[in-house]
Structures are given as C-alpha cells and as structure tokens.
N, C-alpha and C positions, 0 to 999 in steps of 0.2 A: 127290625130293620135298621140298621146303623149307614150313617155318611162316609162319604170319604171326606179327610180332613185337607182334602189338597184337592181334589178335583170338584167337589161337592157332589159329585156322584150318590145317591142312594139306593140301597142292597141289601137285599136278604143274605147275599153271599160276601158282603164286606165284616167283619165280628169287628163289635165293640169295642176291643181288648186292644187291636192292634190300631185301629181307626183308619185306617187307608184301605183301597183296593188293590188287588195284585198288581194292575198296569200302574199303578204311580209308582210302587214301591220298586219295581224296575226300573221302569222311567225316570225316575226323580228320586233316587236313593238318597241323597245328600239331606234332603228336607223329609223321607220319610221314614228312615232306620231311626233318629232319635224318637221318634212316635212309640215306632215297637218296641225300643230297648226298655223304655218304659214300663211296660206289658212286664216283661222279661222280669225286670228290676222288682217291680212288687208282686210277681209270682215265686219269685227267688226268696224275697223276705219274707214271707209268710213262712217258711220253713227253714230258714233260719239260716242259709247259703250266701255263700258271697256272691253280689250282684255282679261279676265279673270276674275274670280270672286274675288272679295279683300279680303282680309283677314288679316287685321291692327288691330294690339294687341289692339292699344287704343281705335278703332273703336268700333260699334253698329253692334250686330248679329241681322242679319234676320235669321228666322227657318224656315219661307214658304215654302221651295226646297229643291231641293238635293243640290244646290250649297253653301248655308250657308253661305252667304256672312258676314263680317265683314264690313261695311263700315267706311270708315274714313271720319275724317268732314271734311265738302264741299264735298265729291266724292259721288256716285252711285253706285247702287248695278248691278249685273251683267242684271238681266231685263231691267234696263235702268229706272225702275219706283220710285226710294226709293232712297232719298236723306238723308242725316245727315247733318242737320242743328242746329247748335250751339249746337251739345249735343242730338237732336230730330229727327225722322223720319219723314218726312216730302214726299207728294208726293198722292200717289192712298191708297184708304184703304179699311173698310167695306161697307162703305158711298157713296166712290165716286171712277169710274174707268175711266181707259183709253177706251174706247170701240164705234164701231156703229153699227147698223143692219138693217135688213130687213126681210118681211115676205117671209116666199117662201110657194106657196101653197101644199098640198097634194097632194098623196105624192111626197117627195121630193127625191133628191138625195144624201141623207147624206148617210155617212157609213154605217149604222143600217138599211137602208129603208128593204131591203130585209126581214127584221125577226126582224122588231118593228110592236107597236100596230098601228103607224100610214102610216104605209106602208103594210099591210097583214089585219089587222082587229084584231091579235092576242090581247087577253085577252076580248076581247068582251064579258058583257056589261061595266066589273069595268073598263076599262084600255083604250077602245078603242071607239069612236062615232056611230061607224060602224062594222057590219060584216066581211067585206073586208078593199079593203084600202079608207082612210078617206078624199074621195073626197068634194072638201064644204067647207074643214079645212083648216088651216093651219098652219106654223108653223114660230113661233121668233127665228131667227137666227142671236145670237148675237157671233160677231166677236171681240176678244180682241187686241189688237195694242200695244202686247210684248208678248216675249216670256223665256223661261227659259233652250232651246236648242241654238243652233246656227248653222242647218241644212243647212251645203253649198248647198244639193238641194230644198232648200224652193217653195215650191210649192205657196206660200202666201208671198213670200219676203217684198212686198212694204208695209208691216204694221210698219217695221224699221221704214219708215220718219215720223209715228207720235208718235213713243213712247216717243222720248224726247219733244214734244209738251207738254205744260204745261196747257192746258186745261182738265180739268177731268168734266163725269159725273154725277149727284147722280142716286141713286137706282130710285129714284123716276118716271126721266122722263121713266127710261128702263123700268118699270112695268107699264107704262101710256100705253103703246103699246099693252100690253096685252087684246084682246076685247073677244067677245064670240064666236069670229070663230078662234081665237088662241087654239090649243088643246093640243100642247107641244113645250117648249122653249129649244131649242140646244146652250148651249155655246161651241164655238172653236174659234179660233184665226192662228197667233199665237198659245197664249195658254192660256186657263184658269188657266193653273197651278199657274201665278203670278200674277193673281189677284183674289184669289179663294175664300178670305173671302168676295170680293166684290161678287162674281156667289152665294156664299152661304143665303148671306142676302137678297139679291133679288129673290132669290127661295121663299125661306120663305115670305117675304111679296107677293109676288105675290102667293102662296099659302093659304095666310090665308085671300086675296081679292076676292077667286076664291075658296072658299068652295061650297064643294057641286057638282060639274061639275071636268070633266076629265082636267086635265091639268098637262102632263106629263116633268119632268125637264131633260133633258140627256144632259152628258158632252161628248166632242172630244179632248183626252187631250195624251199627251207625257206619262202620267201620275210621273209624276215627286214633285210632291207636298209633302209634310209630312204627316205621317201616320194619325196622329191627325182629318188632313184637310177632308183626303180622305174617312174616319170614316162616317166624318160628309154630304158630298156629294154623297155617298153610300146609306145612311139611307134614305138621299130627293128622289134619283133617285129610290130605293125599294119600299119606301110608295107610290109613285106617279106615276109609272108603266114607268117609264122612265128607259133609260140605261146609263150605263158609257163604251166610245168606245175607248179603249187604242190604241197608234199606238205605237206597239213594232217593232222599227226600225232598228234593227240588232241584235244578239246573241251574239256575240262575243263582249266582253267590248271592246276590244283597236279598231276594227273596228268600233265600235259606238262612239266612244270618235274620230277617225278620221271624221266621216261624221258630228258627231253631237258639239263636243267641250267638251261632259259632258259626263259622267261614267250611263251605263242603270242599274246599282245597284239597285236605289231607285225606279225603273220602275216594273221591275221585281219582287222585295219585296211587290208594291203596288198589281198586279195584282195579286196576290195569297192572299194576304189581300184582297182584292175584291174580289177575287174566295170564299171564304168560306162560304158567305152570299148567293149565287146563289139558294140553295135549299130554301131557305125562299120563292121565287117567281116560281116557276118552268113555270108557264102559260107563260110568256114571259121573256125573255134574260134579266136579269142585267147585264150582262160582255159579253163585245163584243171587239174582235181584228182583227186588221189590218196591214200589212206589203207590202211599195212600194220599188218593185221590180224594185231596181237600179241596171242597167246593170255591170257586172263587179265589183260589190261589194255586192251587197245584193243580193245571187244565190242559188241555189239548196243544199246547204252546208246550208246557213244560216234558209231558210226556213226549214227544216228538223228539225234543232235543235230549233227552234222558235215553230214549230208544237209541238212537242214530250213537250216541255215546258206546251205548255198550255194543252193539251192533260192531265199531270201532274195533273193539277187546277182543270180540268173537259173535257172530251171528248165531252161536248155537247155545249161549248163553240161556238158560229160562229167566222169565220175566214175568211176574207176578201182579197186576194192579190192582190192588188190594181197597176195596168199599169203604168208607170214612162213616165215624157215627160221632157225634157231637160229641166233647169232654174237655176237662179241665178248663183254661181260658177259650178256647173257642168253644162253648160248650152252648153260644148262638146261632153256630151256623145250621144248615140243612145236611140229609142226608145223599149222597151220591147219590145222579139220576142214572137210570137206568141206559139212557139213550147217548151221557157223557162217558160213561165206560167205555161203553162198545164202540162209540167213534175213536178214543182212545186205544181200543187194543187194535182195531183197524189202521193207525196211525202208527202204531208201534211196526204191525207187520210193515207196513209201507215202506220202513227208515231199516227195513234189511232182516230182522227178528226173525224166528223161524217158530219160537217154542215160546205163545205169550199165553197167558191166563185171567179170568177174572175171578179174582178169591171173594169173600165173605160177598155172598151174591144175596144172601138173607135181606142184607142192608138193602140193597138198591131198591129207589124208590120210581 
C-alpha cells in the first residue's frame, strides 16, 4: 500500500512508482507530473532510452509522432529507433523495421475479434471468408519492438530489450509469410506508430501480391502518429475491410502524460480524423476503441468522459474496456474488480455508446 505524496492519502490503488493518487494528479498537475516523470525517467534508463524526447536546435526533426523529436548528432530519437549520424537519419525505415511475428489462427483474440470480419463473418462475401467466424484462417500478427509512449503499465514491456538491437528487417521477408490461409494481417507492438511508414509499405506490397482474395490490413495502435501517416493507414484498412483499434488510455491530459510520458493530444485529434471516414464502410467497424481499466487511475470518471468522446465521433463506434493485470512499474497495483467494470460499461452506455464490451473478463476479481 503506497501514500499519496501530496494528499497523504493511503491505497492499495495508489503504485509506488508514481507516488500520487489519480485525484491529485488532475488536481494538482503542477506539483504532481514531476513525481511521475520521475517514474518515467528511470524506467527509461534501465533500457537505455532517452528520458524524453530531444529537441536540439541543431539537430534532425522527426515528424512521425506527436513527440517531434529533434535529434542531435550521435543521439536517438525518443522511440529509440532513429539515430543522426553525420548530418543523416539513420536506423528503421520504409524498407526495413524492427519487428517479429506469428500466425495466430481464427478467430483470434485481438481487440477487434468481437466485431471484425474475421471474428463474426461481418462483411461477408467482400470482406470476410466465411459467413461466421473464419475458422481455417488465420491471421499475421506482427508485433513491433518500440514504442512512441512510455506506459509504466506496459502490458508488452519486454520489447524495450530489442529496440536498441541494431538488426532491422526488410519488407520482404514479413510479406513472405503471407500464404493463402492468411486472410488479415494485424500490426501492434509496442506500437506501429514508430514505424509506420515501414506497416504502410508492406501493406501495400502484400496487397498488390494478393489481388483478388480477402486479405484484410488492421492496425493496434496508441494512435499517436501524424495526421499525414494516419491518412494513409486509414485508406489501406477502409479499402481492405480491415480496422484501425485505438487504445485511448486516459482523458484527462496530465493523467495520461503521468501513466504514459506523452501528451493524448495527438491521439484524440487522430481518432476523430479517423471518425469521419466510418460512413464510407458501414458493413463493418473502421474505428474501434479500447481503454484498460487501471485501478486507481483510470476509473468511472475517466471512462465516462472517454465514452461521451467517442460517442462525439460516432455512437456506433465499438468500445472495448479491457481488465488490467499488474506489470512493469505498476506492477503494485490490484487487479480490476469485477463490480468497477461493469459500472463502467454501464457508464459508457449512458454517455450515448451503443456497442461496449468487457474483454479479458479472466482477470476481474
């Protein structure tokens, strides 16, 4: 049971790591975010990352994220992927990524299964193999090794010890995997978001390998990328009856900038950028969300205004609140109760929602 360092508050639901409770860290951002950066800062250095994003006048702008790194020569950008060498970027690109995968058969248990074509049969015959779910099939799930958050509850942590690994690899061998019982390829990580123009070019050729047959592209992403990027990853996942699964991980900026390191500005702006193109497909979900219910900071407060948000974009939106299991630095906290969900997906219907869920129901305690 850890204190709050500003309210003296004590809680099973307060973690160690950040030392404050959710109501200060709203409340009183000014005196609580250096608490957390803290957190941040030496869960960063243990793997060897820059405790923030750089921003050296003389340096090389990256635009791929919200973080808009500047780097300086010899230094890294905040993914850990992008080096400036003599003047040049250097590092992961369109070509070649940090990345590895595996098939998982139909249907799976991605975010989306509930109300994709290859978890339901939805869009059946353009979109989908089958009527139902797309047993037979399966699906490429490629996992990236960086990220463009710095979530103290990483659910995925251990992809840190390969980002600064200096083996990349090209488009090629990832789209070799592709056979005739692959029927849609899911990138998450980490995150796609920092290496997105590598997800976008291997869409595309594995789409123009695979004319003629279903083969759906959907991303799992922070959604943190530039508008530009997300334009273009929008358009693959619409043509190709795939979806894009945002995990909007808190409401409240200075609470998200506590758990996550980075500002949900660029998140937010994307998903309503995304929202607009929804009516183009209506047979099946392009825009699909998610939010894991971290005890003590992400609560019936956050869900509420997280809901009534997307509800904003579109009330037909699916919405996923997804069960917390302790890890990485909050790896003190408790697991999601049973009885905070479901006020939660009740909350959610309230604020307009039509289509909400509760995932990893294993967890609730």
């Amino acid at each position: 049971m850890a204190v709050c360092s500003l309210c003296g508050k004590a809680s099973p639901l307060i973690s160690e790591e950040i030392a404050e409770c959710g109501n200060c860290i709203r409340k009183n951002p000014e005196n609580a975010l250096p608490f957390a950066m803290k957190a941040h800062f030496k869960s960063r250095k243990a793997f060897e990352l820059p405790e923030k994003p750089p921003k050296n006048t003389d340096g090389i702008p990256c635009n791929m994220c919200v973080n808009e790194c500047i780097i300086p020569e010899s230094g890294i950008g905040y993914c850990g992927l992008r080096k400036n060498e003599e003047g040049k970027i250097v590092g992961v690109s369109s070509d070649r990524g940090k990345l590895s995968w595996y098939h998982d058969p139909l249907p799976t248990n991605c975010v989306g299964d509930w109300v994709c074509p290859g978890g339901t049969g939805r869009g059946y015959p353009k979109y989908a193999n089958t009527p139902g779910p797309e047993r037979g099939y399966k699906n490429l799930a490629v996992f990236f090794h960086a990220c463009t958050f710095n979530c103290l509850f990483c659910q995925n942590w251990h992809f840190r010890r390969e980002t600064l690994n200096p083996y990349t690899t090209p488009v090629s061998d990832l789209v070799s995997e592709i056979d005739e019982r692959t029927s849609c390829v899911c990138y998450f990580g980490g995150d796609p978001a920092a290496q997105m123009t590598f997800s976008i070019q291997a869409s595309r050729v594995a789409l123009e390998r695979n004319k003629g047959r279903i083969l759906r592209i959907c991303w799992e992403t922070n959604g943190a990328m530039s508008g530009s990027l997300l334009d273009k990853m929008t358009d693959i996942a619409l043509d190709s009856g795939g979806c894009i699964k945002f995990d909007l991980k808190a409401w409240d900026e200075n609470l998200h900038i506590a758990l996550t390191g980075v500002t949900n500005k660029r998140t937010l702006e994307n998903f309503r950028r995304a929202g607009e193109k929804i009516e183009e497909r209506p047979s099946t979900p392009l825009l699909i969300a998610s939010t894991l219910l971290v005890p003590g900071y992400i609560d019936e407060q956050e869900i509420r205004r997280i809901a009534k948000f997307i509800a904003s974009v579109s009330p037909d939106i699916p919405y996923s609140l997804l069960a917390f299991h302790p890890h990485f630095y909050m790896s003190d906290l408790p697991l999601t109760t049973r009885a905070m969900a479901y006020r939660c997906l009740s909350y959610a219907h309230e604020e307009g929602l039509k289509n909400v869920r509760i995932g990893n129901l294993h967890l609730l305690v």
